[in-house]
Backbone as CSV, one residue per row, in Angstrom:
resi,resn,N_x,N_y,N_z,CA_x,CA_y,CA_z,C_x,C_y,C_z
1,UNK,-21.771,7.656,19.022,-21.136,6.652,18.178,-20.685,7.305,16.865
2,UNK,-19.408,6.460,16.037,-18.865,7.275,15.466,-19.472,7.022,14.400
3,UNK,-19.724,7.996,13.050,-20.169,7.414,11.711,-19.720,7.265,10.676
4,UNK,-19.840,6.147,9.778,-19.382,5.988,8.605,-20.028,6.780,7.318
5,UNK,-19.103,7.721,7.062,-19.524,8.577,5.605,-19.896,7.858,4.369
6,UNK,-20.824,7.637,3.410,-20.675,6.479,2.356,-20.557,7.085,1.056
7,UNK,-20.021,7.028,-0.232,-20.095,7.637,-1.091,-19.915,7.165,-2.497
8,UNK,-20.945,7.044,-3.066,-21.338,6.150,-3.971,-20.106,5.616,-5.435
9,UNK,-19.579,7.084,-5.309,-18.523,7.350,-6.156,-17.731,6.250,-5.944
10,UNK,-17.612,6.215,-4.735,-16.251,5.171,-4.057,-16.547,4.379,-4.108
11,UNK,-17.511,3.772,-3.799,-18.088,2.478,-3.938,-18.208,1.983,-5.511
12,UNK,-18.502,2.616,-6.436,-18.522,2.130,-8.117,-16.696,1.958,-8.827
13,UNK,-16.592,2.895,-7.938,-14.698,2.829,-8.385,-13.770,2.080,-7.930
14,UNK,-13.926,1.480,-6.903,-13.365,0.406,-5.624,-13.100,-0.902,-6.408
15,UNK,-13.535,-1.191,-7.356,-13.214,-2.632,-7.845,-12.420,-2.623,-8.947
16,UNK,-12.457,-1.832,-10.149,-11.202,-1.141,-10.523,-10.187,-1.259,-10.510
17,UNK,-10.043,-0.168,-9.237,-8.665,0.370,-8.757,-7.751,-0.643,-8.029
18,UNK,-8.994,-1.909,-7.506,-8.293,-3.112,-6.658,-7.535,-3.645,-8.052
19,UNK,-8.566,-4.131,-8.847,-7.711,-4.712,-9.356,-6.452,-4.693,-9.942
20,UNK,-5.883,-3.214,-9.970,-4.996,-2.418,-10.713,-4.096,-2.363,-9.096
21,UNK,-4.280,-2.496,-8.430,-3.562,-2.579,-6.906,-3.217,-3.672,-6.418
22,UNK,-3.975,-4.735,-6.870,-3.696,-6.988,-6.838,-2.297,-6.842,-7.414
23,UNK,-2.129,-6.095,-8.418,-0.923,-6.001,-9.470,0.176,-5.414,-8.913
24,UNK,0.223,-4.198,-8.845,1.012,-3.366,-8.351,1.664,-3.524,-6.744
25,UNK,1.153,-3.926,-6.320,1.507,-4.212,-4.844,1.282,-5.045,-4.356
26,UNK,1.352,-6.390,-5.359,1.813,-7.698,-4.892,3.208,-8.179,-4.237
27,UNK,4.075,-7.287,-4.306,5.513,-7.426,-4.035,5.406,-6.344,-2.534
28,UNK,4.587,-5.555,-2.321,4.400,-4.233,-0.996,4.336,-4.895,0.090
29,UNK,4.347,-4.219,1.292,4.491,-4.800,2.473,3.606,-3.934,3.459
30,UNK,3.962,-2.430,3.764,3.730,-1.258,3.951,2.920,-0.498,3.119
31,UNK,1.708,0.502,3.480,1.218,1.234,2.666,0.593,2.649,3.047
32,UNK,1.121,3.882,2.863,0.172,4.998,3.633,-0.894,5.369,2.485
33,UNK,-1.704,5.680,2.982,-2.994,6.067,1.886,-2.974,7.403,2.217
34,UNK,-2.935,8.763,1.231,-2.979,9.988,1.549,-4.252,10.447,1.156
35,UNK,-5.021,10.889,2.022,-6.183,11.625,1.800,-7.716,9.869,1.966
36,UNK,-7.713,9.393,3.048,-8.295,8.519,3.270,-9.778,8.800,2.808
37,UNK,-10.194,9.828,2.812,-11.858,10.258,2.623,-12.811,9.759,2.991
38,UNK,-13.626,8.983,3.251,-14.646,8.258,3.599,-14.238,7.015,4.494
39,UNK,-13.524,6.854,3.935,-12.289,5.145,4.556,-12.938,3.842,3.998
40,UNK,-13.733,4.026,2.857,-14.378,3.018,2.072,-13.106,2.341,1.292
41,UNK,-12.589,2.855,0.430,-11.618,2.369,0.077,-10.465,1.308,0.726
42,UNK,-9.899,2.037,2.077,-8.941,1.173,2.768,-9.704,-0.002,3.532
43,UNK,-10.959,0.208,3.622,-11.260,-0.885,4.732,-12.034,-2.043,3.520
44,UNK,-12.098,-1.750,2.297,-12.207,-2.944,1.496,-11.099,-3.479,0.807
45,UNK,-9.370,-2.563,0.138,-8.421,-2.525,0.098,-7.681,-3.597,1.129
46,UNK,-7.784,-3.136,2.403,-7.312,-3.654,3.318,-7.291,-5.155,3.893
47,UNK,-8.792,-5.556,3.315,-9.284,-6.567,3.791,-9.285,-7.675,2.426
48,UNK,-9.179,-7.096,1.064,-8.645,-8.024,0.160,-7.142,-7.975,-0.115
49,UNK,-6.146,-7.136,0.107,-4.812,-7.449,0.401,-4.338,-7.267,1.485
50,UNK,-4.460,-8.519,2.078,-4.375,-8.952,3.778,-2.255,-8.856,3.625
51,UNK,-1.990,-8.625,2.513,-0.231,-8.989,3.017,0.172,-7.415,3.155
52,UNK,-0.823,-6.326,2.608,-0.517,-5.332,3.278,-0.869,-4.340,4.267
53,UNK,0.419,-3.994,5.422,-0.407,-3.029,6.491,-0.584,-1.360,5.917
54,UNK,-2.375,-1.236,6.200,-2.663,-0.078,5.677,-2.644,1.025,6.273
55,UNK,-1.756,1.983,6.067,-2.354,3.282,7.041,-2.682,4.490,6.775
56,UNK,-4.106,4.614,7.296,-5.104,5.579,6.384,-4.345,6.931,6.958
57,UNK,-5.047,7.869,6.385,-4.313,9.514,7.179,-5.426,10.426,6.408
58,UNK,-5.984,11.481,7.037,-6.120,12.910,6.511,-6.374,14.187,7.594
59,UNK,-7.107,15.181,6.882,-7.486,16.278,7.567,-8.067,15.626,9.095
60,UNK,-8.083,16.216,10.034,-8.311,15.746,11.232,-9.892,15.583,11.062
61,UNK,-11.066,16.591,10.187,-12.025,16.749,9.973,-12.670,15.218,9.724
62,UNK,-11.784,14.908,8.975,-12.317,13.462,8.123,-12.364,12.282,8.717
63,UNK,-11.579,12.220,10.003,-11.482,10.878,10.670,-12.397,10.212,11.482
64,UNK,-13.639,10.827,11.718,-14.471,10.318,12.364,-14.963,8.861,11.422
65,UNK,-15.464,9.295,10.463,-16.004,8.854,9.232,-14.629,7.260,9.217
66,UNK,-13.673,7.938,8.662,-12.828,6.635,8.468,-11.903,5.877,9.662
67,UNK,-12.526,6.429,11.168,-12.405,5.629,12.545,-13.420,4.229,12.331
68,UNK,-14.209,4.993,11.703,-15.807,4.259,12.109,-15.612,3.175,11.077
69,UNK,-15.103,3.163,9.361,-15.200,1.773,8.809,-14.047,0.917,9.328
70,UNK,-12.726,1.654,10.003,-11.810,0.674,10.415,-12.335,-0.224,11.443
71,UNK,-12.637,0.614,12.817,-13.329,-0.364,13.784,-14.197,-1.469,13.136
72,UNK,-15.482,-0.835,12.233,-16.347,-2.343,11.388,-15.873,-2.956,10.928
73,UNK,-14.534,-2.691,10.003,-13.671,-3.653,9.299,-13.211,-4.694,10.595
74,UNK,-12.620,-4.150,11.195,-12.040,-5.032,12.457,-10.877,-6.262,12.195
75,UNK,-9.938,-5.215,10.871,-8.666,-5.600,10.619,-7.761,-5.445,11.357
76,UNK,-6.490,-6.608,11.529,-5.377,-6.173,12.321,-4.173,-5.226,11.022
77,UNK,-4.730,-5.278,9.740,-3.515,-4.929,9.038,-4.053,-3.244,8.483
78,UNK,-5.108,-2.938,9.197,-5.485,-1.421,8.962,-5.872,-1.066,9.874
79,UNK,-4.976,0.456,9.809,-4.512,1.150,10.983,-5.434,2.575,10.751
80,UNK,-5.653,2.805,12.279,-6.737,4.094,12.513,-5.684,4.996,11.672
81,UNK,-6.529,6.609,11.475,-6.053,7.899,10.531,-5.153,8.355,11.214
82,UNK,-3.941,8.608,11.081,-2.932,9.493,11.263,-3.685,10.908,10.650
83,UNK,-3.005,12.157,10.928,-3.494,13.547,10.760,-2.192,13.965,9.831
84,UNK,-2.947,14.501,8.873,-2.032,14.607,7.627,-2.355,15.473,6.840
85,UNK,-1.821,16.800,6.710,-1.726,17.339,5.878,-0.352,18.274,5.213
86,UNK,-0.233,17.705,4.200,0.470,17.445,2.955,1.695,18.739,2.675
87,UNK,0.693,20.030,2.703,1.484,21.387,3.038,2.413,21.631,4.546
88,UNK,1.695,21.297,5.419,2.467,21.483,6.528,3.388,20.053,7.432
89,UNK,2.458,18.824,7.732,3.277,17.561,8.040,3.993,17.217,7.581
90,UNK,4.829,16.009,8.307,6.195,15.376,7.977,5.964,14.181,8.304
91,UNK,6.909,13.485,7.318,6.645,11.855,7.232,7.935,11.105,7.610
92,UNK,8.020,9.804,8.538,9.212,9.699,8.428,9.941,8.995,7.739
93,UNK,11.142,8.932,7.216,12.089,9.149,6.188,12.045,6.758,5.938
94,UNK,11.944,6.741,4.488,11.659,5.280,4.031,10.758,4.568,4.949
95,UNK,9.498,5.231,5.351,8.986,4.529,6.133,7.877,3.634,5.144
96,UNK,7.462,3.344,4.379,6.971,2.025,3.494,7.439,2.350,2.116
97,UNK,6.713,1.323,1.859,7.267,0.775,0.083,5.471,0.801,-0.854
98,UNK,4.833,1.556,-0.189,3.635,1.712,-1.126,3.157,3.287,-0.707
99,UNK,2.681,3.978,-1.686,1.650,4.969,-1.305,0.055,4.917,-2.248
100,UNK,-0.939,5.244,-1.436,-2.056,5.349,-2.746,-2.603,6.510,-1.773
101,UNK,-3.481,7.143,-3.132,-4.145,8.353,-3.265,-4.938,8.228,-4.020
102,UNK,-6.300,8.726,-4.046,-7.380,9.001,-4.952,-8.168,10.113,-4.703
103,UNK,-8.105,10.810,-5.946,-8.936,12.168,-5.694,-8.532,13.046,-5.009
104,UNK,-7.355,13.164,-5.259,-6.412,14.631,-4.337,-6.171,15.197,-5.004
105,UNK,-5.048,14.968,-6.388,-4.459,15.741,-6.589,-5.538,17.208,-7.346
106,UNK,-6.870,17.237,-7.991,-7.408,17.950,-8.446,-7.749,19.002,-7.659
107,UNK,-8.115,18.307,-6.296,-8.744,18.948,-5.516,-7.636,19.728,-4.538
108,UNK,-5.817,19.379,-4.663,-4.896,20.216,-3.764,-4.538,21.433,-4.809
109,UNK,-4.372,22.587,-4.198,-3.470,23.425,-4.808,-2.297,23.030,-5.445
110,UNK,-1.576,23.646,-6.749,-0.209,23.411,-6.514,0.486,23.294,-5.923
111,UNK,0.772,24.291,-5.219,1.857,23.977,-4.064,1.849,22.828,-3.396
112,UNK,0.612,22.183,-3.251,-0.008,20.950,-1.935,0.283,19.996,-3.008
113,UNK,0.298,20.158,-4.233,0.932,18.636,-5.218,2.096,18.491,-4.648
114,UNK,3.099,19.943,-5.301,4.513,19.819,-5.007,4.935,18.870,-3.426
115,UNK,4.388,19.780,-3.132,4.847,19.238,-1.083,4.329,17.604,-1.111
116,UNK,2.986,17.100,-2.053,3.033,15.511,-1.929,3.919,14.967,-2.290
117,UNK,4.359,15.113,-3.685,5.408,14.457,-4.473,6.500,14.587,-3.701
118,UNK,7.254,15.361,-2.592,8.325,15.445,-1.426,8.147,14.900,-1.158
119,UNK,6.786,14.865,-0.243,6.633,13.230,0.466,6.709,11.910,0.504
120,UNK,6.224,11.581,-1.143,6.716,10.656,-1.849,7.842,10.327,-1.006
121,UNK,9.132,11.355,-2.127,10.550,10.857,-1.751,10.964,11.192,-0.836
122,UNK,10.247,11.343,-0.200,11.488,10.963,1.573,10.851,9.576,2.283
123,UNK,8.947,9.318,2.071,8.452,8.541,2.801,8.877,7.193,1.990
124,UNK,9.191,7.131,0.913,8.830,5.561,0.294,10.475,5.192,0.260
125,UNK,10.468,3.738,0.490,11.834,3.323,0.848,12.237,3.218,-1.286
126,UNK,13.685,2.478,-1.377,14.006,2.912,-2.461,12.891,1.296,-3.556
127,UNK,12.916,1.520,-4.620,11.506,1.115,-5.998,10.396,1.107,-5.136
128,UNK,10.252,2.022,-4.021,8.812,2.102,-3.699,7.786,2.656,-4.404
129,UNK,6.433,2.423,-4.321,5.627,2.335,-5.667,4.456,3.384,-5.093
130,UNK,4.126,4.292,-5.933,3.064,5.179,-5.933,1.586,5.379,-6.649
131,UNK,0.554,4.932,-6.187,-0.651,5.025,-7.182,-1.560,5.729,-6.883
132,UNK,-1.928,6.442,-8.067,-2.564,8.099,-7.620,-3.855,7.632,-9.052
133,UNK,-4.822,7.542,-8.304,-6.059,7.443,-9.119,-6.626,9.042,-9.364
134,UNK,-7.487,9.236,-10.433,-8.054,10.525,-10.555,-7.882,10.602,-12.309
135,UNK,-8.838,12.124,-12.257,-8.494,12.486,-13.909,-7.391,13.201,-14.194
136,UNK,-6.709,13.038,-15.365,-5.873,13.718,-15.539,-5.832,14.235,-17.223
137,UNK,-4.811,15.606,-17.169,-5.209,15.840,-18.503,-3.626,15.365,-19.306
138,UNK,-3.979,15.016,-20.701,-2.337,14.959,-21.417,-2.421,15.637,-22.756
139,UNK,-0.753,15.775,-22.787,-0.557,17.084,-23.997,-1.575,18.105,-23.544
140,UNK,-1.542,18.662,-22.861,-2.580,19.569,-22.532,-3.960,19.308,-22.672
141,UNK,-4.564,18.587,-23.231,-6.111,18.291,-23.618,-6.823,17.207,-22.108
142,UNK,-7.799,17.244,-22.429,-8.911,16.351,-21.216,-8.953,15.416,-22.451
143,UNK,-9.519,14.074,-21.373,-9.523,12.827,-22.489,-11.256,12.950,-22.562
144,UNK,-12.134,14.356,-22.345,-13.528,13.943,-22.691,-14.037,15.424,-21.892
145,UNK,-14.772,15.574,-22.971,-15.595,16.927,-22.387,-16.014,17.422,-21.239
146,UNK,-16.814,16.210,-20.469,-17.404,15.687,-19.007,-16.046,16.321,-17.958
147,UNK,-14.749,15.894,-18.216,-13.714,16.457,-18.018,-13.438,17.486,-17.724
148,UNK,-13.161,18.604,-19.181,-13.424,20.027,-19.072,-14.171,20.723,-18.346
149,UNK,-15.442,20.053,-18.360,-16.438,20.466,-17.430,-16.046,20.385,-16.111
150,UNK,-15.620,19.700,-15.682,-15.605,19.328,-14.768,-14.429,20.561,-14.097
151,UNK,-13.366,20.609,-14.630,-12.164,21.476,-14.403,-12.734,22.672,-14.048
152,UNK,-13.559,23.002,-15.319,-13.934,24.203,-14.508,-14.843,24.817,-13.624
153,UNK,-15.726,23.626,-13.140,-16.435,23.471,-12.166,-15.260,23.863,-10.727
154,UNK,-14.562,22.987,-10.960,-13.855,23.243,-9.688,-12.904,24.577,-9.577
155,UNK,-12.216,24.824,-10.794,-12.027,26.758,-11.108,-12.747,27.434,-10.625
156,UNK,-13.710,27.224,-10.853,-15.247,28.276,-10.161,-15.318,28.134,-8.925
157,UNK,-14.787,27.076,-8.356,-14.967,26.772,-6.956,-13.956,27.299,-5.712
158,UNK,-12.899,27.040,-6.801,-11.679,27.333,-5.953,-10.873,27.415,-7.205
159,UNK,-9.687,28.771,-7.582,-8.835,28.878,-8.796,-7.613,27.632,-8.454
160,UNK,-7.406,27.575,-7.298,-6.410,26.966,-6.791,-6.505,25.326,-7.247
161,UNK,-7.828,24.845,-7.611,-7.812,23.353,-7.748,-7.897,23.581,-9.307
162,UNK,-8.105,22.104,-9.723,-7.845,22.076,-11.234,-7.497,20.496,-11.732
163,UNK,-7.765,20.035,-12.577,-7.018,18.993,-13.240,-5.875,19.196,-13.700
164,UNK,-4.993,18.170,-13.125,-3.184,18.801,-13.539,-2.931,17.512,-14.893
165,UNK,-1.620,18.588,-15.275,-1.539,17.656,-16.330,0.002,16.475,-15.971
166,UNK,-0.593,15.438,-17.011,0.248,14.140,-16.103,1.601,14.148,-16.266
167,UNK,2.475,15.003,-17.601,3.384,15.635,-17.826,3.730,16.816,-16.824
168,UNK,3.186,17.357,-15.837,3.277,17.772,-14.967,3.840,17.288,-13.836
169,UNK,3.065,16.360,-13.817,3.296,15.533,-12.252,4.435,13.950,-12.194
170,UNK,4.660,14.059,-13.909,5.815,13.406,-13.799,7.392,14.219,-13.381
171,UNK,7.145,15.722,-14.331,8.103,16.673,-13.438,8.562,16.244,-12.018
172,UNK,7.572,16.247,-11.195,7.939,16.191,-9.964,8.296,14.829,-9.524
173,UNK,7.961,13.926,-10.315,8.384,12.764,-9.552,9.428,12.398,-9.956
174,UNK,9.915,12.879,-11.141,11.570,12.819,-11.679,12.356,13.359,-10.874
175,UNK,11.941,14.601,-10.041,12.655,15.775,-9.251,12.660,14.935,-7.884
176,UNK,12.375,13.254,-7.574,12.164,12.457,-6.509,12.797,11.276,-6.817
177,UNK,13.203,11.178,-7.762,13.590,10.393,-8.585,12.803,9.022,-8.392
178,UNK,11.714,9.317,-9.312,10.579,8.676,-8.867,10.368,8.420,-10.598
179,UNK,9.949,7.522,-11.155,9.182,7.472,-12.788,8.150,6.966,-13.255
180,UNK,7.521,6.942,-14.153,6.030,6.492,-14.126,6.315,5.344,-14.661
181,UNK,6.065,4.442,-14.453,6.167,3.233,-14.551,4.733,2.930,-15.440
182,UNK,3.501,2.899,-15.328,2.432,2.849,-15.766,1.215,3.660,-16.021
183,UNK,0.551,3.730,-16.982,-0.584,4.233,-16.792,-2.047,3.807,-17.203
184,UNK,-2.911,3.021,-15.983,-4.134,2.674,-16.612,-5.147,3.616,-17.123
185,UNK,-5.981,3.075,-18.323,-7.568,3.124,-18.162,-8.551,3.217,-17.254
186,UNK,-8.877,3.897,-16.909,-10.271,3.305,-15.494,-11.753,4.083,-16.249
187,UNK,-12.644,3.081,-15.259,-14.270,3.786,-15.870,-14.216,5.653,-15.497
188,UNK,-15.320,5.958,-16.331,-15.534,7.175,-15.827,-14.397,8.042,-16.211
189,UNK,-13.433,7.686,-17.241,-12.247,9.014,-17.724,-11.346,9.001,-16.929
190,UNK,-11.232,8.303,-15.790,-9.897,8.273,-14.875,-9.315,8.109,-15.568
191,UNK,-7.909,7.559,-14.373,-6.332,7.047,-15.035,-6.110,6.412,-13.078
192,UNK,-5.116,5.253,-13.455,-4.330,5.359,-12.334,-3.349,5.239,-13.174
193,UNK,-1.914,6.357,-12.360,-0.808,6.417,-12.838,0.085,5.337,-11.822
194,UNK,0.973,4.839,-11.697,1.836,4.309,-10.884,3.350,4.728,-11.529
195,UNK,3.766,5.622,-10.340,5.443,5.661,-10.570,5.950,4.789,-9.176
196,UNK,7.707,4.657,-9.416,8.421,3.940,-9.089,9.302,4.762,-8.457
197,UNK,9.825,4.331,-7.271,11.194,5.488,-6.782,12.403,4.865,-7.458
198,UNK,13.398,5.100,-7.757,14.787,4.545,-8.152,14.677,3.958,-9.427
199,UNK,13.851,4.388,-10.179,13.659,4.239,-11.810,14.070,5.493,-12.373
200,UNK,14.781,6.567,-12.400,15.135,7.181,-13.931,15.907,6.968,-14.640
């Protein structure tokens, strides 16, 4: 039998991010989630915004874990993991009007940002809406020490990961013609950013 991964993180951050998602994708229809992780998120996501169909995706590694909360969920509007990764897959072209992500971008290489933000603009039909939870740094600085720390925890881990900065990653979504439309507060030093396609 298959098992559900649980992770506490996700679980303290999940109410949050909904509510910052009630908002944002009240007008959505469609939604791919990149980097599903645990599948805690989509299968409580899923089941409080019933007007959108969810479809989880990641490393093939990860899907046992987020097979197992979809089946318990036992939603018709969330859909088992597609296999997805970011550097090498392809998405097909305006296929929804939402994307969410949490906790990727620190943890992808550059290059694996760049190649998301592509994805973005080919997968999201046109003012399709993007929300990417996580820390981020601005004007170059961390908004809190815990932060720093943290950055270079994962430097040490891998040079390739890192906290990017959000002036960064608007670069690329301009280069998608994509714009940030918002940026929340969240507990714990986050941010969710939300850009827009067909806003510059």
């Amino acid at each position: 039998m298959a098992s559900r991964s649980f992770s506490e993180y996700a679980e303290r951050n999940a109410v949050p991010i909904l509510g910052v998602l009630r908002t944002e994708l009240k007008h959505c229809s469609t939604l791919l989630e990149i980097g599903s992780g645990t599948g805690q998120h989509a299968a409580l996501f899923a089941r409080e915004l019933p007007h959108l169909q969810w479809q989880t995706s990641d490393l093939d590694e990860n899907h046992e874990s987020i097979n197992a909360w979809v089946k318990d969920a036992g939603l018709t509007n969330l859909l088992a993991p597609i296999s997805l990764n970011v550097l090498f897959d392809e998405v097909e072209a305006a296929s929804c009007d939402a994307i969410y992500s949490a906790n990727t971008a620190h943890i992808m290489s550059i290059p694996a940002v760049r190649k998301m933000f592509e994805m973005l603009g080919i997968a999201l039909t046109d003012s399709g809406v993007f929300c990417l939870y996580g820390p981020f740094r601005q004007d170059g600085e961390f908004n809190a020490p815990s932060n720093a720390n943290f950055h270079d925890s994962l430097r040490s881990q891998d040079p390739e990961m890192g906290i990017r900065h959000l002036e960064f990653l608007d670069e690329l979504g301009k280069a998608q013609d994509m714009l940030r439309q918002r940026l929340y507060t969240m507990p714990a030093n986050n941010y969710l950013a939300v850009w827009r396609k067909g806003k510059e």
